[in-house]
N, C-alpha and C positions, 0 to 999 in steps of 0.2 A: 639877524631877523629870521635867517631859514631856519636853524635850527631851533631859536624859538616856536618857531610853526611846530616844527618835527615834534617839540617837547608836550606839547600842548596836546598836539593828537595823541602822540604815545600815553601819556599820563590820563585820556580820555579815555580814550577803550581800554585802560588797565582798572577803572573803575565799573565798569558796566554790570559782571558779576555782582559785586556787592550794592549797585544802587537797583536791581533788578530783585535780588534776594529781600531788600529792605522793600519796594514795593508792593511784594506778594503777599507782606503781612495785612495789606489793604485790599490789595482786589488781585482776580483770578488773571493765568495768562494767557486770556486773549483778548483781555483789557489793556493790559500790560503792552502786548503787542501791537494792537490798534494805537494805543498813547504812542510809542515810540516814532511810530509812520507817522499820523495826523500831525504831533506836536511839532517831530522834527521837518514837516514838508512846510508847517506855519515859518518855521525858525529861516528854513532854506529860503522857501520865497517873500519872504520880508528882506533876507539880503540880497536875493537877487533883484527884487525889486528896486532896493534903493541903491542898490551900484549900475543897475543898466536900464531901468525906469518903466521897465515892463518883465513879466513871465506868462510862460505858457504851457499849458500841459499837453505833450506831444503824443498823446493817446492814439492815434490814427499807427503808428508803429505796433508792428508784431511784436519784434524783441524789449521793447518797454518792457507789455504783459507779461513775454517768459521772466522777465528780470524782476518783475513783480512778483510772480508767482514765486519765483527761487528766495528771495529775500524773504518773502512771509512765510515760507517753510523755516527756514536760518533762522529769525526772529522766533517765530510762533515756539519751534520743536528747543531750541537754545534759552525760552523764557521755561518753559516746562520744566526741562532739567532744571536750570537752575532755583526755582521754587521749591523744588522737592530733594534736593539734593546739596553740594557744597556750591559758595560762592565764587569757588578756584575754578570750578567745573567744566565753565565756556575757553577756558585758556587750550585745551584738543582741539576747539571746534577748526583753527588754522593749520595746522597742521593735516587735519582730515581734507580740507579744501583742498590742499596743497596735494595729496597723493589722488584724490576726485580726477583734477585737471591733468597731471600726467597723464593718468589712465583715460581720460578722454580723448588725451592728445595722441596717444599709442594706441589706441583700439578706434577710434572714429576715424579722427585725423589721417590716420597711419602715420606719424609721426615717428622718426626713431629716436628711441631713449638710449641716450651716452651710458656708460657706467657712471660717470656722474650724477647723470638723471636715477640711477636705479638706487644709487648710495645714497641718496635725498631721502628718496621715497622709504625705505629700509630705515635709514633712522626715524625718519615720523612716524612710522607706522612701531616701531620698536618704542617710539618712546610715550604716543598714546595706549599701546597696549599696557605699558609696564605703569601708567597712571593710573589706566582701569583696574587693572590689578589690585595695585596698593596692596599685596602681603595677603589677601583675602583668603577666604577659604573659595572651592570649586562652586560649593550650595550658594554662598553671596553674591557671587557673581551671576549666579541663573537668576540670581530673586530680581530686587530692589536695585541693585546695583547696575547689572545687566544691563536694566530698562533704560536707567540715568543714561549710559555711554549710547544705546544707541539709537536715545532721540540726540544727543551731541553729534551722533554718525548723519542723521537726517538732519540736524542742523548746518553741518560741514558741509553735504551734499545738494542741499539750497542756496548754500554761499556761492559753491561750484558756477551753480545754476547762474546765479548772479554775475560774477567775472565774467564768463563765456559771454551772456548779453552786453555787458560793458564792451566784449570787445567788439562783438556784432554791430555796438552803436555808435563806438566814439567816431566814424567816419560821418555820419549825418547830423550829430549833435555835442554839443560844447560838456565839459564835465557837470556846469551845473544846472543844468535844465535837462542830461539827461536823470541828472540823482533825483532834481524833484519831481519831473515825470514817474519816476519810479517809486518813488517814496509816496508819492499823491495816490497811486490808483495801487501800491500795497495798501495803503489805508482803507479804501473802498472795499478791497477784495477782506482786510479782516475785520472789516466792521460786520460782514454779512453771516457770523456765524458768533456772533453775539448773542442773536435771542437765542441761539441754542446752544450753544456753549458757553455764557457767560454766567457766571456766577456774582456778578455785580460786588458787593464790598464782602468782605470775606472776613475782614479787621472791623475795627473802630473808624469811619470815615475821620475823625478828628487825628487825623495821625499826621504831623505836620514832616518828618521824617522820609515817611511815604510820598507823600504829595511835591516832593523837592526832588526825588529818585525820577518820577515820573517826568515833570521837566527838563531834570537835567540830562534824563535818557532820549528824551527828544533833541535836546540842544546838541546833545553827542551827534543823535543821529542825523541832524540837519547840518551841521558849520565842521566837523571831524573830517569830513572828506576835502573841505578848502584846505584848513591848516596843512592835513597833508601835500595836496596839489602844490600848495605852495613852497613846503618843504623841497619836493622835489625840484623846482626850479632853481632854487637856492643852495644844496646842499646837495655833498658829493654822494654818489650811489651807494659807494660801501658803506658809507656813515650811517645811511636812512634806512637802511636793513637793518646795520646791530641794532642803532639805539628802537628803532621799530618792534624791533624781537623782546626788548624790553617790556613792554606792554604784559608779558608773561609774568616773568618776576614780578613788576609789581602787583600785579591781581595777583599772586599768591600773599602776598607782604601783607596790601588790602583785607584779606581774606581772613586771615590770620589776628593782625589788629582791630580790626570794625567787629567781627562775629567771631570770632577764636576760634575757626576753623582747626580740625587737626591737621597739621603740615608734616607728614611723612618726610622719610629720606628717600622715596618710590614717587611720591609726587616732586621733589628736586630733580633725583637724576632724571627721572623719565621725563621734566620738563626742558634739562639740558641739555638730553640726547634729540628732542628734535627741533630745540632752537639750531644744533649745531647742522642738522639737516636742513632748514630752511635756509638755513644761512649759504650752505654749500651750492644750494639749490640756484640760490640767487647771484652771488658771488660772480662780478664779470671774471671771464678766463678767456681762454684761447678756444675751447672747444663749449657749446653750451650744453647744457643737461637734456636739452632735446631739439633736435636738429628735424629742421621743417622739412618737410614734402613738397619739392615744387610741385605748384597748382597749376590746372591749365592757363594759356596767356604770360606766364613765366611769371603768376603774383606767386607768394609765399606769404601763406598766415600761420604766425606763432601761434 
């Protein structure tokens, strides 16, 4: 059953690109974005309601808001790109998270990074650069392309945002009432630039297509974080990293079959080289990738 959780997620976030591309043929993203929080904080507290008969929105917390804030950057900057650009696009955005929170953990933290830790970092960053790339000329990259990767860079760095409040909160609150605390009041915070940034239906409102991308990006966004949860308690650690990493591959495969994306051999290797970094990154060992800084009182936060 864990691994069926594992698969469930995996297979959900590897669709996100393509059911976010298919939406924007209807309405603009930060419609897009608002749908994914509103829908998905209905989807969360409907289940948290009916497994423990009540929910609450823990608003009165600071790191909620930062976690709100971070997330509606991630969503907001990550639906852009992908409107305007390919469906594979958001598969960087983890790998940018990934090299975000090192460097926050070595430069804020004082954390020290292992060589481990830096051979992570080294290959995600090696292998989002060589994705941006893609064979381009210099001029491409300054234009259109450019733009793409680094609202993906501002996406990765609101996810960051994100994590870090996760870890802030999981001491005062459970994982699902802090997701729909956060997911609830991103909604608020990206409803408020609707009259000024919305462009309302952009397509054909009868677009049944669209209208199915938009719940189901909710449903992702609401019930993906249990599957996983539950993965975890079920299934060994090494296992829920590879098959996790998979979530890559298939948005490029997605991407490919749904809208016939062109799939390079610049967007393979360069998606290989930093699944193999995350993986390194992750991978229990004897030594980890970044060795904590005892804190006053003798705590130690990863």
């Amino acid at each position: 059953m864990g691994l069926l959780y594992l698969l469930l997620a995996t297979l959900a976030w590897s669709f996100v690109g393509v059911l976010v591309k298919a939406a924007s043929g209807m309405v603009d993203s930060t419609i897009i974005t608002f749908a994914r929080f509103s829908i998905g904080a209905l989807f969360l507290g409907l289940f948290l309601y009916a497994r423990h008969g009540h929910v609450k929105v823990r608003a009165g917390l600071k790191w909620v808001w930062i976690g709100a804030f971070g997330k509606s950057c991630n969503y907001f900057f990550e639906n852009i790109a992908l409107s305007i650009g390919y469906s594979y696009g958001n598969i960087i955005v983890p790998p940018i998270q990934t090299v975000v929170l090192l460097f926050v953990s070595v430069l804020l933290l004082k954390d020290r990074m292992t060589g481990r830790g830096w051979t992570a970092a080294a290959l995600c960053l090696a292998g989002v650069l060589l994705i941006s790339w893609n064979g381009q000329s210099l001029s491409m990259l300054s234009g259109g392309s450019g733009m793409i990767t680094l609202m993906f860079v501002l996406a990765g760095a609101g996810a960051a945002i994100h994590v870090i409040s996760q870890k802030m909160l999981i001491k005062d609150l459970d994982t699902g009432n802090m997701n729909f605390s956060t997911f609830f009041i991103a909604s608020l915070l990206m409803a408020l630039p609707i009259p000024v940034l919305g462009e309302g239906f952009v397509g054909t409102p009868a677009n049944g297509w669209a209208w199915f991308s938009l719940l189901a990006l909710g449903a992702i966004t609401g019930l993906s974080f249990y599957w996983f949860a539950e993965s975890l308690r079920r299934v060994t650690f090494p296992v829920v990293i590879i098959v996790s990493n998979l979530t890559v591959l298939f948005g490029i495969l997605w991407s490919y079959l749904i809208f016939n994306d062109p799939i390079t051999s610049y967007i393979i290797v360069g998606a290989l080289i930093f699944i193999a970094g995350m993986v390194i990154l992750n991978m229990p060992g004897k030594k980890a990738a970044v060795q904590n800084k005892p804190r006053a009182g003798g705590r130690t936060d990863g």
